[in-house]
N, C-alpha and C positions, 0 to 999 in steps of 0.2 A: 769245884772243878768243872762241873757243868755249865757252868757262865764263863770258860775261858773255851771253852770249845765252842760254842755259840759266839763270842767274837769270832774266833779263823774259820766258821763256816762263812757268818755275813762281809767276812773282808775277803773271802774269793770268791762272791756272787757273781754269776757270770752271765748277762742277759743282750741279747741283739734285739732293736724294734727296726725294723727298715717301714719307712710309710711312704708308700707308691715309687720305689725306686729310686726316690730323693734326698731322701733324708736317713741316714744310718746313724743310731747309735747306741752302743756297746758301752758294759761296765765290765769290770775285769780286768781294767787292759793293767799291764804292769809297765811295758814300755810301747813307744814308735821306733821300730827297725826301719821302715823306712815310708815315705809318699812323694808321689810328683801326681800328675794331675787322671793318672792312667793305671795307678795299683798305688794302695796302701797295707803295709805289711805291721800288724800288730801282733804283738806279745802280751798274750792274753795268761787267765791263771788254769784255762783250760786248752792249750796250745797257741799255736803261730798263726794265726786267722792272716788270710790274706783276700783282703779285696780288690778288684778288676770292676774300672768304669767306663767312664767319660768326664774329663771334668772337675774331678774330684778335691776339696778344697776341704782342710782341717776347721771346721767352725769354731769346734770347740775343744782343748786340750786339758786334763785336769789330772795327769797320775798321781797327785795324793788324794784323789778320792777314785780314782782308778776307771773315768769315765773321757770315753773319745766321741766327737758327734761330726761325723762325715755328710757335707751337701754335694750333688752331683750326681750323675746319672750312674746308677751300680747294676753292674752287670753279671758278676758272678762273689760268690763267699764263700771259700774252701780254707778247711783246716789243714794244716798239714802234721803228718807224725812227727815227733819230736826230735826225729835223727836228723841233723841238718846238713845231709848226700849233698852236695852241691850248694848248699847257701844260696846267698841274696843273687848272683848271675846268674845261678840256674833257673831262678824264676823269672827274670827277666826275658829268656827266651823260650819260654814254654808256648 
């Protein structure tokens, strides 16, 4: 039983490297909610990450291995709680 718990720990490893503000990327992710070049909104296995840039261009997309790698200029990474008050247009104008 201890070797199937040890899988679902390593299959919601949840990790961000951002290196100098250009390069983001993140394991975890389960899905893409949404990107255009100005926020990217992921569904992570420890919530909604939402990034705010300039720029911003999916390099690389992999959810069966549950890795996203974001280039462009990133300016903020907030989580948000899991209640989704207003969804995808409320953060559009925050």
């Amino acid at each position: 039983m201890p070797y199937a718990y040890e899988e679902r720990v390593l299959e919601t490893a949840h990790k961000l490297t951002l290196d100098g503000r250009g390069r983001l990327s993140v394991s975890g992710v389960s899905d893409v909610e949404s990107f255009d070049e100005q926020m990217v909104v992921l569904l992570t296995v420890r919530g909604t990450l939402v990034v705010r840039g300039e720029q911003l261009h999916l390099e690389m997309l992999s959810l069966e291995g549950g890795e996203v790698r974001l280039d462009g200029q990133v300016d903020s990474l907030t989580y948000e709680s899991d209640s989704r008050e207003g969804g995808f247009f409320s953060r559009l104008f925050r």
